[in-house]
C-alpha positions in Angstrom: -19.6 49.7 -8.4 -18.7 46.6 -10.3 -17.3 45.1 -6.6 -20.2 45.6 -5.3 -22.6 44.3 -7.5 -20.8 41.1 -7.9 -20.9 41.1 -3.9 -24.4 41.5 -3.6 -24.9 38.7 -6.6 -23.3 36.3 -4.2 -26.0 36.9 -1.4 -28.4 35.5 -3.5 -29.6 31.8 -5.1 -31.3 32.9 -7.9 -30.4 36.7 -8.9 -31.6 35.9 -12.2 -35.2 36.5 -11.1 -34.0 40.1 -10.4 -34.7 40.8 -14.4 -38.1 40.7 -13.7 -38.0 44.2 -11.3 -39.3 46.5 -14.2 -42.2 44.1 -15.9 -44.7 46.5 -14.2 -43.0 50.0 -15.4 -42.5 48.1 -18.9 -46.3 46.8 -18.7 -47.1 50.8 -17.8 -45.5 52.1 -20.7 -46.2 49.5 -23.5 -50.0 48.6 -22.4 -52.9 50.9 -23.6 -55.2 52.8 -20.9 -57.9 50.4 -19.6 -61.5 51.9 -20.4 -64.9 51.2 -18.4 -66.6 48.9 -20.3 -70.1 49.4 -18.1 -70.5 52.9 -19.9 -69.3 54.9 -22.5 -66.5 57.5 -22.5 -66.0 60.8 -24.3 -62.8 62.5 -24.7 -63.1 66.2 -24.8 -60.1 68.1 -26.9 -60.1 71.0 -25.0 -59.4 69.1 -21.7 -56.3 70.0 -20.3 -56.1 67.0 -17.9 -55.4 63.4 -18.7 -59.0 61.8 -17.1 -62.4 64.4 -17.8 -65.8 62.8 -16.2 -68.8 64.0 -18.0 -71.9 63.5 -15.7 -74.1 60.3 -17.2 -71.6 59.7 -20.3 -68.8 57.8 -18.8 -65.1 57.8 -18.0 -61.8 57.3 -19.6 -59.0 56.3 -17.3 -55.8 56.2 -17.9 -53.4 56.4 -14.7 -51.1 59.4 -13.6 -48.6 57.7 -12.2 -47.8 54.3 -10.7 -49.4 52.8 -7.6 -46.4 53.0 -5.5 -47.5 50.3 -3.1 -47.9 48.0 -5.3 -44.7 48.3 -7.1 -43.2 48.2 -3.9 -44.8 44.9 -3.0 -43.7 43.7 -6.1 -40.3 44.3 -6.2 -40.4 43.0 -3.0 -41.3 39.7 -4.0 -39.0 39.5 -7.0 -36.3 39.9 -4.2 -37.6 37.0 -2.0 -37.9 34.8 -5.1 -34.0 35.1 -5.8 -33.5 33.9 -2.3 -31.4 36.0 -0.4 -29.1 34.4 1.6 -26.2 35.5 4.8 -23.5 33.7 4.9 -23.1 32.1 8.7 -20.1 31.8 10.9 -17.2 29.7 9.6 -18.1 26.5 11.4 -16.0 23.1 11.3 -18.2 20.0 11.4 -17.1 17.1 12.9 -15.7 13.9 11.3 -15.4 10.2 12.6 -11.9 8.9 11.8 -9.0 7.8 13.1 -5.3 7.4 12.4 -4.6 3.5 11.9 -1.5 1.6 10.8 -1.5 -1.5 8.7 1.3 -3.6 9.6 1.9 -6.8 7.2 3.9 -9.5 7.9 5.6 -10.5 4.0 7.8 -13.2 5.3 8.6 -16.4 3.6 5.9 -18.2 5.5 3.2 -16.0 4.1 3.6 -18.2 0.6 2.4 -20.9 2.7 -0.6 -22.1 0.4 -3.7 -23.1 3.2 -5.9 -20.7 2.5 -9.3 -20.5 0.3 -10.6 -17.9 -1.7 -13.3 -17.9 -3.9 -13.5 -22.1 -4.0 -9.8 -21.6 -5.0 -6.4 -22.5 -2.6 -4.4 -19.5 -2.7 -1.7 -18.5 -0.4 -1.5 -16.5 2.9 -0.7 -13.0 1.3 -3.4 -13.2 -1.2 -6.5 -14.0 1.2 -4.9 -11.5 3.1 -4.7 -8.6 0.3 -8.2 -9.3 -0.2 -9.7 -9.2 3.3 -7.7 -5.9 3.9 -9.0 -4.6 0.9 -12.6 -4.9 1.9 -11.5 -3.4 5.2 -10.0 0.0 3.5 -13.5 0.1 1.8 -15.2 1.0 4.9 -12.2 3.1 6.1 -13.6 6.3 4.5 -13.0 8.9 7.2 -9.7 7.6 8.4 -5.8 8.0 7.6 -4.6 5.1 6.5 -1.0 4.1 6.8 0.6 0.8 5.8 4.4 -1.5 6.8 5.6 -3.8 5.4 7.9 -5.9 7.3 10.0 -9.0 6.6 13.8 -9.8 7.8 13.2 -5.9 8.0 10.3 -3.4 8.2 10.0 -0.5 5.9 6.7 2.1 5.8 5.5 2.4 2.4 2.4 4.4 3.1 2.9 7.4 5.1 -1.0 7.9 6.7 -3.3 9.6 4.0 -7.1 9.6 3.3 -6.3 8.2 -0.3 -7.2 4.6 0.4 -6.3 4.0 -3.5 -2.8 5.0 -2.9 -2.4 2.2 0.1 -4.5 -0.2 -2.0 -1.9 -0.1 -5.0 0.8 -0.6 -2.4 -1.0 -2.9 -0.7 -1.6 -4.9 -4.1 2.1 -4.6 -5.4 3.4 -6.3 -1.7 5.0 -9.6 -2.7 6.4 -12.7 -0.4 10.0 -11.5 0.3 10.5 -8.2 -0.7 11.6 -7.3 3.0 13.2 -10.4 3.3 12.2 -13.9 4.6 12.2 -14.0 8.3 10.2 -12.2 10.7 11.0 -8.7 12.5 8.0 -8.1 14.6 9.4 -5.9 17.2 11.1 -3.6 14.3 7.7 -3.6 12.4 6.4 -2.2 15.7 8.8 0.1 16.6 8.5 1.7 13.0 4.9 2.2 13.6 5.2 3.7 17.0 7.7 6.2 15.5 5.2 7.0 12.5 2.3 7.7 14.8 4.4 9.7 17.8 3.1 12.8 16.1 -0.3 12.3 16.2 -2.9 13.1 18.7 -3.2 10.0 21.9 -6.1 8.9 21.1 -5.7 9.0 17.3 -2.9 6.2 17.6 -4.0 2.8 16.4 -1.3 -0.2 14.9 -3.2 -3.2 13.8 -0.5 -6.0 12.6 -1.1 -8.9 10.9 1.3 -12.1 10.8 1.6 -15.4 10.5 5.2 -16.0 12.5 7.7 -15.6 15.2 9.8 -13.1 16.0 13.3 -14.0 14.6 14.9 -11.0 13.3 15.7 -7.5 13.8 16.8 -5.4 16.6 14.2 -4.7 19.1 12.2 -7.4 20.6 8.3 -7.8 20.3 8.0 -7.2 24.0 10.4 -4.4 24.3 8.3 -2.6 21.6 5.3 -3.0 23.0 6.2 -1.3 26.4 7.4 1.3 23.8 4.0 1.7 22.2 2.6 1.4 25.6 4.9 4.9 26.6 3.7 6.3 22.7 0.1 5.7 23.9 0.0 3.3 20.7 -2.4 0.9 20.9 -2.3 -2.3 19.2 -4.4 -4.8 17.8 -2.4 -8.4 16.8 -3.7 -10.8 14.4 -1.9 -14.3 14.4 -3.0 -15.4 10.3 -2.5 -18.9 9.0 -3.9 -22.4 9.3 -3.3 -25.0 12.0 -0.7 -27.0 10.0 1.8 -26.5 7.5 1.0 -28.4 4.5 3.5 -30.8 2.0 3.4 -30.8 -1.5 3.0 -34.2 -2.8 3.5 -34.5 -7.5 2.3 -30.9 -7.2 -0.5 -31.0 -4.9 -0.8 -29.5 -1.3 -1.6 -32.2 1.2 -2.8 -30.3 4.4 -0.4 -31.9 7.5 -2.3 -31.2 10.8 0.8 -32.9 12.6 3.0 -29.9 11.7 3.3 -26.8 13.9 2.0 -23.5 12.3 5.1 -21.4 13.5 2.5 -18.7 15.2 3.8 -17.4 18.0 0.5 -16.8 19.5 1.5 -16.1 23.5 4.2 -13.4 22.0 1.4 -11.6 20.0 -1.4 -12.0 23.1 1.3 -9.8 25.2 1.5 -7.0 22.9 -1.9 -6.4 22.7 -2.7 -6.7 26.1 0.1 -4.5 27.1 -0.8 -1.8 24.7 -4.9 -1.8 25.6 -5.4 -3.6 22.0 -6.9 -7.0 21.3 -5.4 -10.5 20.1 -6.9 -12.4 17.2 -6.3 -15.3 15.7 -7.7 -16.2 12.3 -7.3 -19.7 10.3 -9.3 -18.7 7.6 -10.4 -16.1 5.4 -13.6 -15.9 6.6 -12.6 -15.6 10.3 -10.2 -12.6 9.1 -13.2 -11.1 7.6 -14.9 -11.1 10.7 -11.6 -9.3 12.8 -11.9 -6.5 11.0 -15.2 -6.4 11.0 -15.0 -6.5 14.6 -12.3 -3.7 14.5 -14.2 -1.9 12.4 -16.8 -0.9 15.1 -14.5 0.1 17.4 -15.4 3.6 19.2 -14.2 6.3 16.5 -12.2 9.5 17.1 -13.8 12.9 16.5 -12.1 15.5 14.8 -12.9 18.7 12.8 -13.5 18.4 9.1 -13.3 21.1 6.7 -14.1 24.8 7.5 -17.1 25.8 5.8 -19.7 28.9 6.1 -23.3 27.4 6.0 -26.0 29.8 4.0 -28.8 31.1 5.8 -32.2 31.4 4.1 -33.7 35.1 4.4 -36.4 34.8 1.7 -39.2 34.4 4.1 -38.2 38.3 5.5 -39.2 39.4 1.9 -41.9 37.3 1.5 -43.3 38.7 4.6 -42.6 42.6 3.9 -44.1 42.2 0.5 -47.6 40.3 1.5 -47.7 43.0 4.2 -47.1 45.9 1.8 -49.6 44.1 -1.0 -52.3 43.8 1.9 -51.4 47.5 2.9 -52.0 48.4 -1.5 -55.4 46.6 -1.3 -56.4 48.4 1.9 -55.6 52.1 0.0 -57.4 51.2 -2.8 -60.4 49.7 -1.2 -60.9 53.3 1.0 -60.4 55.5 -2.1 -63.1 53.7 -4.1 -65.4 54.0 -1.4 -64.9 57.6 -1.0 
């Protein structure tokens, strides 16, 4: 019985409304008769029935029993004010996401101090940490997985919705830590290998450097005919200024004359051979505004958590009881005029 109960309690929004069921039986037993105050009434002790009429006295009434209809229309609408509900089919909305991999380049060349944040100079890593971490911001549906790769290229993020988790790695990346030349192809190939398991058209690499390819084992072009095969498609930003700069009693002096090291060709091929786009950004700003732009690209629909939607039935009640009040009104009205 208990079961039961507790499964019917379930069905509805506002059960506690069901306490008010027996105000009219309560109201019956605790209220005194109701007298007609247009005449006078006289109670006869020798009446044997509850309600005596004497002809051009008056009347005392007091009620046999309950009127049925009524109390039926009213526990009617007690039950449509706790708002029964069904529960629906088990349905699975869908989500806009996708499954992206952050590949950043930590070389030695991302020290390179020709960037500006904030009115400030700060290196290449820094303005980079902070555009990215605008970018995960807005990455609120998506799995989120991030490389880091250097002389070698290691995947400290596996993908997850917890965009904190891959902003603390994120923010404890230093210049270095994977060493400090450049394995491209490597980083690549890692990513490819990470997102093999995933669905086609879920499979998105977007990696960031500011460099040449000129470590590791597998090429830059080699991996990108391997992404290519994977269905990995991949977007390449070339980060970093025009020139290097020279530091002269402690103060960068910008040298336009020197070569920025960017393999830009090399990066333009990986992205067209994988379907992805090439970017090149010199500044903060115009790294802002590449993910930006990959932020609007066409998201990837997929099924969200299960849930089991509530369907309002109060209006049913509402409906029965107005029909059996109207029904109450309609029986009274014919009795007093017979």
């Amino acid at each position: 019985m208990s079961l039961w109960w507790a499964s019917l309690i379930e069905h509805f929004a506002w059960p506690w409304l069901l306490a008010a069921l027996p105000l009219p039986v309560l109201a019956r037993w605790w209220l005194p008769p109701a007298r007609n105050s247009q005449a006078p009434a006289v109670k006869l002790p020798n009446a044997k029935s509850r309600l005596h009429v004497v002809p051009g006295i008056g009347v005392v009434t007091r009620m046999h029993g309950m009127p049925w209809l009524a109390l039926i229309a009213w526990c009617l609408l007690c039950i449509a004010a706790a708002r029964p509900q069904a529960l629906g089919p088990v349905q699975a909305p869908p989500q806009s996401g996708r499954d992206l991999m952050l590949a950043v380049d930590l070389s030695g060349s991302m020290e390179e101090p020709d960037m500006e944040l904030g009115g400030q100079r700060v290196d290449r890593l820094t303005a980079a940490k902070a555009v990215l971490a605008d970018f995960l911001d807005r990455r609120a549906s998506d799995r989120i997985g991030l490389i880091v790769f250097g002389q070698r290229a290691y995947a400290v993020s596996p993908l997850t919705l917890d965009r904190d988790s891959v902003r603390r790695q994120l923010r404890d990346a230093m210049v270095g830590m994977a060493g400090r030349e450049t394995a491209i192809g490597d980083a690549i190939g890692l990513a490819v290998k990470r997102l093999r398991t995933q669905p086609a058209e879920h499979r998105v690499l977007i990696l960031l450097t500011d460099g040449e390819n000129t470590a590791g084992v597998m090429t830059p072009a080699k991996a990108a005919e391997l992404a290519k095969a994977e269905h990995v498609r991949i977007h390449t930003i070339a980060f970093g200024g025009e020139g290097g700069t020279m530091s002269v009693f402690g103060m960068q002096i910008p040298m336009p004359g020197m070569q920025s090291g960017i393999d830009e060709d090399t990066l333009r091929e990986v992205a067209a051979t994988t379907g992805g786009q090439f970017f090149r950004a010199r500044d903060t700003q115009s790294l802002a505004g590449i993910y930006a732009e990959i932020d609007r690209l066409e998201p990837v629909r997929r099924e969200g958590a299960a849930v089991r939607p509530r369907i309002e039935l109060y209006w049913k009640w509402l409906l029965a009881a107005l029909v059996v009040g109207s029904l109450s009104l309609l029986v009274t009205w014919w009795r007093v005029r017979r």
